[in-house]
N, C-alpha and C positions, 0 to 999 in steps of 0.2 A: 313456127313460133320462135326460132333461133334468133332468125332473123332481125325478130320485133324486139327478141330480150336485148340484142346487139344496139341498138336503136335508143332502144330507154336506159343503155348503161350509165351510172351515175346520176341516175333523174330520178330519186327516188319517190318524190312525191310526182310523176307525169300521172295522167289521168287513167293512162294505157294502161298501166300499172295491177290496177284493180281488176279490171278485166282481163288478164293475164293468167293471172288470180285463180279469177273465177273457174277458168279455162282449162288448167291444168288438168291432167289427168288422173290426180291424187287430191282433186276438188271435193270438198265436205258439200258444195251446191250442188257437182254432178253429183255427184252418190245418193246423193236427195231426190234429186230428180230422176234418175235411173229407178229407183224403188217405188217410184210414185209412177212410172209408166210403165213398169211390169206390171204392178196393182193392177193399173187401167187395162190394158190389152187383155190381159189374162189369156183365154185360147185363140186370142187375131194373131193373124200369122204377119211380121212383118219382112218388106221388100228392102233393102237397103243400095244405096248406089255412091259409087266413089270414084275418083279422078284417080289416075292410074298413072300418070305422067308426074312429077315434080314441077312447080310452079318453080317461077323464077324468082332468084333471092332481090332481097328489097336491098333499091341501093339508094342510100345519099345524094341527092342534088342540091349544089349549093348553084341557086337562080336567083329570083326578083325573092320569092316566096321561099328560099331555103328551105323544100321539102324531100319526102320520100317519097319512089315510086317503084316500079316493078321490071325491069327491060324497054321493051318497047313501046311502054306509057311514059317512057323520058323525053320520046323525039317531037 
């Protein structure tokens, strides 16, 4: 998420913004939601799975389309 905050600096109304937002880990939506899927599960046991590596930071391309991409989604 550094990356994206880096991204939207000075843009305070970008769309991204909100969803950002949302996202945090100090989110009044996640917490909402975390409580409403404990509810649900109740005694289901759940699997969880995660990437283990670091994704690559998002970088600025100034092209045709002035956008953002990822490493090797540049070439």
């Amino acid at each position: 998420m550094d990356d994206i905050e880096k991204m939207l600096a000075g843009r305070d109304y970008h769309p991204r913004r909100a969803l950002l937002q949302q996202i945090d880990s100090k989110s009044d939506l996640l917490m909402s939601q975390l409580l409403d899927f404990k509810n649900l599960i109740r005694d289901r046991k759940v699997v969880s799975f995660y990437e283990t590596e670091q994704t690559r930071a998002l970088e600025y391309v100034r092209d045709i389309s002035t956008t953002y991409g990822r490493g090797a989604e540049l070439c």
